[in-house]
C-alpha positions as CSV (number, residue, x, y, z in Angstrom):
1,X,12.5,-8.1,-14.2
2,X,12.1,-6.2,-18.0
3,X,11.4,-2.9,-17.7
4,X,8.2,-3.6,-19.0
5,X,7.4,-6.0,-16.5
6,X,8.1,-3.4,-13.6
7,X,5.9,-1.1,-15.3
8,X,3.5,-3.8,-15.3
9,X,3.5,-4.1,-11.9
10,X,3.3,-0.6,-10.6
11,X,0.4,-0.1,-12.9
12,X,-1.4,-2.8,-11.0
13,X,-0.3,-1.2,-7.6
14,X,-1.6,2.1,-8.3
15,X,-4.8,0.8,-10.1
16,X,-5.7,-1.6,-7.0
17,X,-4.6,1.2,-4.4
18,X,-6.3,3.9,-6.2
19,X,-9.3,2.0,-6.4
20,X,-9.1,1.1,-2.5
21,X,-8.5,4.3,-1.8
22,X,-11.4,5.8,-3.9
23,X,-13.7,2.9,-2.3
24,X,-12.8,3.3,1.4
25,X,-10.1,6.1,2.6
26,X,-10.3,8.4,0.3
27,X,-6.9,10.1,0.6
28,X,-5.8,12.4,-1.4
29,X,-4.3,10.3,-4.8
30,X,-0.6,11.2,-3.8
31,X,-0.5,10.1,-0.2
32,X,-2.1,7.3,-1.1
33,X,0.2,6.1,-3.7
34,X,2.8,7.2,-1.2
35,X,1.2,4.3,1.7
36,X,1.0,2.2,-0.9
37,X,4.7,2.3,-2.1
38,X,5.8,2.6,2.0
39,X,3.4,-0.8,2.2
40,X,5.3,-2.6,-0.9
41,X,8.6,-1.5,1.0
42,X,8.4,-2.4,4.2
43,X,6.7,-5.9,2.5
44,X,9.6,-6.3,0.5
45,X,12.3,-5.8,3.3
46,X,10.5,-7.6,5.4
47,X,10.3,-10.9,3.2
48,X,14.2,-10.1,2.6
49,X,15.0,-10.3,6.0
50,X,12.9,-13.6,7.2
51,X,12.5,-15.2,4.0
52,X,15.8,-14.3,1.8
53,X,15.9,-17.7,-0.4
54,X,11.8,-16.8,-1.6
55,X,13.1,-15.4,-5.5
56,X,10.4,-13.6,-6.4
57,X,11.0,-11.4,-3.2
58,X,14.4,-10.9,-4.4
59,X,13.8,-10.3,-7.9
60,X,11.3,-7.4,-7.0
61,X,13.7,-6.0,-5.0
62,X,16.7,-6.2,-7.0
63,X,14.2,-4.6,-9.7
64,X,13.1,-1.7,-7.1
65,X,16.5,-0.9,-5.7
66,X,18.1,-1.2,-9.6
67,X,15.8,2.1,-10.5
68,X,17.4,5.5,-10.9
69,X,15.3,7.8,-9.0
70,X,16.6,10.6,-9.5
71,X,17.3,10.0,-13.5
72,X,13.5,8.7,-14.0
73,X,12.4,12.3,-11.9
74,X,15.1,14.6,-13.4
75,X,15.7,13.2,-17.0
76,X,12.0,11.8,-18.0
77,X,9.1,12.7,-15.6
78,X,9.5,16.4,-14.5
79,X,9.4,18.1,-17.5
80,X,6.0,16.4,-18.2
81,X,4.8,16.8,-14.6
82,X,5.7,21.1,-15.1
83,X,3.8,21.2,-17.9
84,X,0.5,19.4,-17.4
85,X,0.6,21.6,-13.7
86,X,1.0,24.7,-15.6
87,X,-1.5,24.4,-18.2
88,X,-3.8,23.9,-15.5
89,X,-2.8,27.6,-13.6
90,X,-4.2,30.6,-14.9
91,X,-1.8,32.8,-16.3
92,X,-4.1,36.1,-15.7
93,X,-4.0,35.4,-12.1
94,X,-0.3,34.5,-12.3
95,X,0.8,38.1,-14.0
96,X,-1.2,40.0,-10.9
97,X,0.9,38.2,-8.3
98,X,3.8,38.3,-10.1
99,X,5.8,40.7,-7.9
100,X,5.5,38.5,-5.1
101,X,5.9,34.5,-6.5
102,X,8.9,36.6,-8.2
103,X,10.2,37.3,-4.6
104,X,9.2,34.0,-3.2
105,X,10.7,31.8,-6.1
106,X,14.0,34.1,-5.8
107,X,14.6,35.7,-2.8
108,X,12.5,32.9,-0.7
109,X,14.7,30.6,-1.9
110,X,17.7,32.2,-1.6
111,X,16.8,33.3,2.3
112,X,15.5,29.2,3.0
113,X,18.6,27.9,1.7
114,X,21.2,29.5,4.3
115,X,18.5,29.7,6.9
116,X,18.1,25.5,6.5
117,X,22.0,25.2,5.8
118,X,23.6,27.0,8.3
119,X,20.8,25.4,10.9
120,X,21.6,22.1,9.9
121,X,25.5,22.3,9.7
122,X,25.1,23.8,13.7
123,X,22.6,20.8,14.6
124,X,25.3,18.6,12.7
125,X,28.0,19.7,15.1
126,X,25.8,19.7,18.3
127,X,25.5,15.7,16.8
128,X,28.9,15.0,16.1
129,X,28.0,14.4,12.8
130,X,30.3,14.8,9.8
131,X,28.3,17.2,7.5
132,X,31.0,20.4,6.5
133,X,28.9,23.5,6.1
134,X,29.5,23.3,2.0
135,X,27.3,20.2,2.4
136,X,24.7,21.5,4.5
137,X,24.2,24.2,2.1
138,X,23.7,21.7,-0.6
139,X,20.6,20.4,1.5
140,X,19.2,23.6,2.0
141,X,19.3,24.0,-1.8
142,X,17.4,20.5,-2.5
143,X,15.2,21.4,0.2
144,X,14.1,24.9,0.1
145,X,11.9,25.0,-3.0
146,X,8.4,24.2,-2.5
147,X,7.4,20.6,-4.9
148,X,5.5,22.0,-7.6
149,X,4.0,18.5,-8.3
150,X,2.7,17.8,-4.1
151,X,1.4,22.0,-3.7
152,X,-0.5,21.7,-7.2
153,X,-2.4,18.6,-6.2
154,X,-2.6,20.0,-2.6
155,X,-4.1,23.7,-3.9
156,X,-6.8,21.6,-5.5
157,X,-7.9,20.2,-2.4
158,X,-7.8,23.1,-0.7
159,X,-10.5,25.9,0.1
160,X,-8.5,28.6,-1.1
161,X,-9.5,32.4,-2.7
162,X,-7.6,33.3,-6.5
163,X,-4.9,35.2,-4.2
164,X,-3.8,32.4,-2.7
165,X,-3.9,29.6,-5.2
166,X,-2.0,31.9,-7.7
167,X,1.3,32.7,-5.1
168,X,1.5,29.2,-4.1
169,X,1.2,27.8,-7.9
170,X,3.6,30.0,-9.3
171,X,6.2,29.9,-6.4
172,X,5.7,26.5,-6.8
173,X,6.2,26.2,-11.0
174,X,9.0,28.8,-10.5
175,X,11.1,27.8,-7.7
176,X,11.9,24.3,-8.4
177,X,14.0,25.8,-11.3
178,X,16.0,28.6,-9.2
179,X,16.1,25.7,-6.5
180,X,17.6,22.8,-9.5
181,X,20.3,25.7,-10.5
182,X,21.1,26.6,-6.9
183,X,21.3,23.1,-6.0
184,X,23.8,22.3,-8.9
185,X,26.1,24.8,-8.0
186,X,26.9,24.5,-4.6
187,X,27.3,21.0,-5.3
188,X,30.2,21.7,-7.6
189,X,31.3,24.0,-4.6
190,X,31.3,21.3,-2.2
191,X,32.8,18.5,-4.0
192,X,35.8,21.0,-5.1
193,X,34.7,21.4,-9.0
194,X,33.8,25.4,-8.9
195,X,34.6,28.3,-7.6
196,X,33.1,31.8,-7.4
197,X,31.5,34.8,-5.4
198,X,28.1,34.8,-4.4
199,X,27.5,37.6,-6.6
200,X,28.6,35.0,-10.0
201,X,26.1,32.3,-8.0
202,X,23.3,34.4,-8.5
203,X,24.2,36.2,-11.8
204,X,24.4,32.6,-12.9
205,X,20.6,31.2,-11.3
206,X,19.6,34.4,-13.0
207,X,20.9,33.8,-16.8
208,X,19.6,30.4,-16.8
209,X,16.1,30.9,-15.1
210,X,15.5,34.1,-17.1
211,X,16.9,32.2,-20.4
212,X,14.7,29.1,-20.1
213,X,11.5,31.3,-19.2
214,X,12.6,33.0,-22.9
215,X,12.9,29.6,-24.5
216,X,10.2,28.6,-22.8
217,X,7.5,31.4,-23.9
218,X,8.9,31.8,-27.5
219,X,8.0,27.6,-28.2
220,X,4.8,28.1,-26.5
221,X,3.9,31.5,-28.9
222,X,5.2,29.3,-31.5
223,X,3.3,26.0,-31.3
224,X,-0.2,28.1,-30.2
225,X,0.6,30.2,-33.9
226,X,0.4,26.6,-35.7
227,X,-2.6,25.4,-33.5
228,X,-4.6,27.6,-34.6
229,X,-3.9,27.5,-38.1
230,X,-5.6,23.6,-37.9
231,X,-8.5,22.1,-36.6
232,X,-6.8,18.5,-36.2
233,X,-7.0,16.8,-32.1
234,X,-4.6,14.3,-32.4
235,X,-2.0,17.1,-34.7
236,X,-2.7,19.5,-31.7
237,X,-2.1,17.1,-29.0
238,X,1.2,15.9,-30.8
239,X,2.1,19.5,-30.8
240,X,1.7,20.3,-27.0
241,X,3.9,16.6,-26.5
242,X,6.7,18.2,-29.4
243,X,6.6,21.6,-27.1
244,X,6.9,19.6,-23.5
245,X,10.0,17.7,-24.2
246,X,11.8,20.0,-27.4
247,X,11.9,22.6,-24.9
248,X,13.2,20.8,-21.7
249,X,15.6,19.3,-24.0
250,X,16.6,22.5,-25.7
251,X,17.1,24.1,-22.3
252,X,18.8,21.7,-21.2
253,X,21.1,21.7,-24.6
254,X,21.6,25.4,-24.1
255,X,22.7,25.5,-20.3
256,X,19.6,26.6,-19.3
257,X,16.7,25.7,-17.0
258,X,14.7,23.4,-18.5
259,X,12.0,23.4,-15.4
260,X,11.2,26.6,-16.0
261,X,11.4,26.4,-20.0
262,X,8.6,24.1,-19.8
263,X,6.5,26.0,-17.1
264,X,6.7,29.2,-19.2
265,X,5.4,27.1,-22.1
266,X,2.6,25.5,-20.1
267,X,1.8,28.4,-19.1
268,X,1.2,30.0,-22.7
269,X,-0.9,26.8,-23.7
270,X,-3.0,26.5,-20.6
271,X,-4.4,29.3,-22.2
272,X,-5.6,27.7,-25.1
273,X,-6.7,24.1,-22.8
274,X,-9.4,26.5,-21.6
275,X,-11.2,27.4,-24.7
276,X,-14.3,25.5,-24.5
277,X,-13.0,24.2,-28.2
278,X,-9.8,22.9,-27.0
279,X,-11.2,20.9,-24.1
280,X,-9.5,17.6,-25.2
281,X,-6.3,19.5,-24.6
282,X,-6.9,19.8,-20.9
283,X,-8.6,16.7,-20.7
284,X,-5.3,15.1,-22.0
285,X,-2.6,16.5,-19.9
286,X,-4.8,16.4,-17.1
287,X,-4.6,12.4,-17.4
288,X,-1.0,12.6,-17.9
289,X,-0.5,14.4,-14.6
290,X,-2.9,12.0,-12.8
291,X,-0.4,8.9,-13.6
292,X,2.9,10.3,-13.9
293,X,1.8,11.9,-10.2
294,X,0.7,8.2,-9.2
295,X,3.8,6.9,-10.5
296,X,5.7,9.1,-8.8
297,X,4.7,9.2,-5.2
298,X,4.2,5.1,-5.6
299,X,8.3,4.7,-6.4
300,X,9.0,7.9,-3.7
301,X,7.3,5.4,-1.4
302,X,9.6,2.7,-2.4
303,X,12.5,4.6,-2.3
304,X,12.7,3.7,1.8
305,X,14.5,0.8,0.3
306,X,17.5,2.7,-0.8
307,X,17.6,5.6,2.1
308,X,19.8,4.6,4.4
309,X,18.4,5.3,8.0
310,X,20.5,4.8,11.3
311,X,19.7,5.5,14.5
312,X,22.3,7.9,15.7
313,X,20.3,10.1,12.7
314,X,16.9,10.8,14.4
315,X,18.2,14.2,15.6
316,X,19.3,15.1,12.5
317,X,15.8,14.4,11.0
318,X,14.0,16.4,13.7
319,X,16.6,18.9,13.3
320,X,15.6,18.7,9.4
321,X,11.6,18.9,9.7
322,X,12.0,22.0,12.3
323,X,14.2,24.1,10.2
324,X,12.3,23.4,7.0
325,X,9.5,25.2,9.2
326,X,11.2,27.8,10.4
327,X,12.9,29.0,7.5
328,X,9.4,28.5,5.4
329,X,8.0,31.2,8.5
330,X,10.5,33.3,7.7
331,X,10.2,33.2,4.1
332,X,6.5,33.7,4.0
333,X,6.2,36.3,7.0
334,X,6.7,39.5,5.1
335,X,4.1,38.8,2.3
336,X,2.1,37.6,5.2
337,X,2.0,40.7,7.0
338,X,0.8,42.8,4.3
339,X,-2.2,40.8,3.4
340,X,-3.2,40.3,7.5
341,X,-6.5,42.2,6.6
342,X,-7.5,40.8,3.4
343,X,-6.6,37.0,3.7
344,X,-6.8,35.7,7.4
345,X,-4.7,33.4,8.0
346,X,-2.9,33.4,4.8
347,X,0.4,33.0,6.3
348,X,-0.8,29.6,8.2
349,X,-1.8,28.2,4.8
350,X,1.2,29.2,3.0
351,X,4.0,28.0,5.7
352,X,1.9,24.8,5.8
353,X,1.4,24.4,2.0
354,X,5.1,24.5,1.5
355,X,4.9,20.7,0.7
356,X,8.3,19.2,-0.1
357,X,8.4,15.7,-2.5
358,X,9.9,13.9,-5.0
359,X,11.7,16.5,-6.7
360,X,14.0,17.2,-3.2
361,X,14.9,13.2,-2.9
362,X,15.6,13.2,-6.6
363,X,18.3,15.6,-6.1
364,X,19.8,14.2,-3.1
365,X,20.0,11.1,-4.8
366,X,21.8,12.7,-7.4
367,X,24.8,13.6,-4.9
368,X,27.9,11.3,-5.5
369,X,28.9,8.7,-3.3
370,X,30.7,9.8,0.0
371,X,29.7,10.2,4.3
372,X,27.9,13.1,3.6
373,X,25.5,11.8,1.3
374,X,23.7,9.3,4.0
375,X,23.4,11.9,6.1
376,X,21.5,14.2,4.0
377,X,19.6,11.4,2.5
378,X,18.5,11.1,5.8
379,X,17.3,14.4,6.3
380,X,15.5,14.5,3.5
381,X,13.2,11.5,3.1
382,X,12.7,12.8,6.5
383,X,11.2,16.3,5.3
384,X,9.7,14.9,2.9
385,X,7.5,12.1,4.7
386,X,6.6,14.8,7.0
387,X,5.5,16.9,4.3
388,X,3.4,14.6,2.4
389,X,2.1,12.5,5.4
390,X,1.5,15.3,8.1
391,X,1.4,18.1,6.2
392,X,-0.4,16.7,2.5
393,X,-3.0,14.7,4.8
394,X,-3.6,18.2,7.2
395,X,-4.0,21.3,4.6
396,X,-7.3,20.4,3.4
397,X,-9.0,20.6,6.8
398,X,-6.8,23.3,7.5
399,X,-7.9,25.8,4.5
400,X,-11.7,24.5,5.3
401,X,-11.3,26.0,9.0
402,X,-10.1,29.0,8.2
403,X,-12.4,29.4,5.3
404,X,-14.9,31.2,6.9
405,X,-12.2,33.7,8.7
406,X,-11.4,35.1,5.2
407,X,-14.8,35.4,3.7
């Protein structure tokens, strides 16, 4: 199949599903793309296995399994997703919290990370499994930051005061970033190709988070300068698209975080999307983040194609899901604590809309080839079903039962 043909085809999937779904379940958009992707899967292995000469079955699934998940996520989709998500926060809301999304993007992350890898190398060994600690670290990185594309859509659903929605937005936007730069360096730990103290680990997340933020900020002043010296839709619009991906490449260029380059610039512009004279803007990237989202949760669903599940595993994945919770308790407990009185049950909605998604099985994909990469495959489609199916299809009703508790 083209590549035109493919996209042919997932256009039809998620216009068919989304109209089912909008008809009869009503799930929320992304774990209904997600069903529908798990549905063309299983359909696709199952037709494999019991009817292997049937050649459209096996072109499909040649086409599927001949995508690069994590270069479509990483190199084309993220930077878009960032920055249609971020022009839809508000930034004043975002500068009051900053103190603690700064702790929860940073620290958090930094606290998940050994918490999930040093639990998942000891569940490893309790297994008999052959996952070094190096390379349980390296899933705690993937896995510790919070999906900024899954807890956006899931704070829209939710019933949740400006508090609320601002921490888990910007821990969201921000993490990811800390998260890629984490991720990337104690890969090149584990696979022998760098060296260096803990203290040069985090100098290093901190030079290129706090660089792309920079970048980030000073295209955004720039391109909302030229904005306003038009009054041209289509010029503006091309503008925001020129921002976007000169940024996330320029970051990138540079050596420095390109997720949070564009966040930082989304941020600036979201400004302008809400002038009632700039609607279009809004209107525009909020479309783009509808189907890229749909997109994205329809090929994580097909991904089960590639992930390669053995039995022997299920602990691990258990293992997974539980420490994913446990260190997301102990990230969120302190902040928590000190809003007890003013937000009831803010610490429920904020270990619970920790959603993990695409971004985490983009990265593990990314790992080279070798035993340890099945295994933490593994463990992280498993987190991330969870997340999106248990946890994506729960929070609403959650946030609506505690509503009243924190009015």
């Amino acid at each position: 199949m083209s590549p035109f043909q493919i996209a042919a085809t997932f256009m039809l999937l998620i216009a068919f599903g989304g109209w089912i779904n909008a008809r009869t379940l009503r799930l929320p958009r992304e774990v209904a793309m997600l069903i529908v992707g798990l549905a063309g899967a299983l359909t696709l292995w199952t037709l494999g296995r019991f009817a292997p000469d049937l050649t459209a079955s096996a072109v499909a699934l040649g086409a599927i399994k001949g995508i690069d998940f994590s270069d479509t996520v990483l190199g084309y989709m993220l930077g878009f997703l960032l920055f249609a998500g971020s022009t839809q926060v508000d930034l004043g809301e975002i500068r009051r919290r900053l103190v603690s999304i700064s702790l929860l993007a940073t620290a958090g992350v930094a606290v998940s990370i050994l918490v999930v890898g040093f639990g998942l190398w000891g569940v490893a060994r309790m297994l008999a499994l052959p996952l070094p600690l190096s390379w349980a670290l390296v899933f705690g990185a993937l896995i510790s930051p919070t999906d900024p594309i899954a807890v956006l859509a899931a704070v829209k659903r939710g019933h949740l005061s400006k508090t609320l929605q601002a921490v888990m937005q910007g821990e969201a936007l921000f993490n990811d970033g800390v998260g890629i730069v984490a991720f990337a360096s104690l890969l090149a730990l584990a696979v022998g190709e760098g060296v260096g103290t803990p203290a040069s680990l985090f100098g290093h997340i901190f030079l290129d988070a706090a660089g792309g933020l920079l970048l980030g900020l000073a295209g955004g002043a720039i391109a909302i300068r030229a904005m306003k010296a038009i009054d041209d839709f289509a010029v503006e619009v091309t503008l925001t698209l020129a921002l976007c991906m000169g940024v996330y490449v320029g970051a990138q260029a540079l050596g420095l975080s390109g997720p949070i380059g564009v966040v930082g610039a989304g941020l600036l512009i979201g400004g302008e999307c809400a002038l009632p004279s700039r609607s279009y803007l809004r209107s525009f990237w909020t479309l783009v983040d509808e189907i890229l989202n749909a997109i994205l949760f329809l090929l994580l669903g097909f991904e089960t194609l590639v992930v390669p599940f053995r039995r022997g595993q299920l602990g691990l994945a258990v293992g997974a899901i539980l420490l994913v919770l446990f260190a997301r308790i102990l990230v969120v407990a302190p902040w928590a604590i000190t809003l007890r009185r003013r937000e009831p049950g803010a610490g429920t909605i904020l270990v619970w809309g920790g959603l993990h998604g695409a971004l985490s099985l983009a990265l593990a994909l990314s790992i080279p080839q070798g035993p340890e990469r099945a295994l933490i495959l593994t463990a992280t489609y498993a987190v991330v079903a969870f997340s999106m199916i248990v946890q994506g299809l729960t929070f609403g009703p959650l946030t609506s039962a505690l509503a009243p508790k924190r009015q």
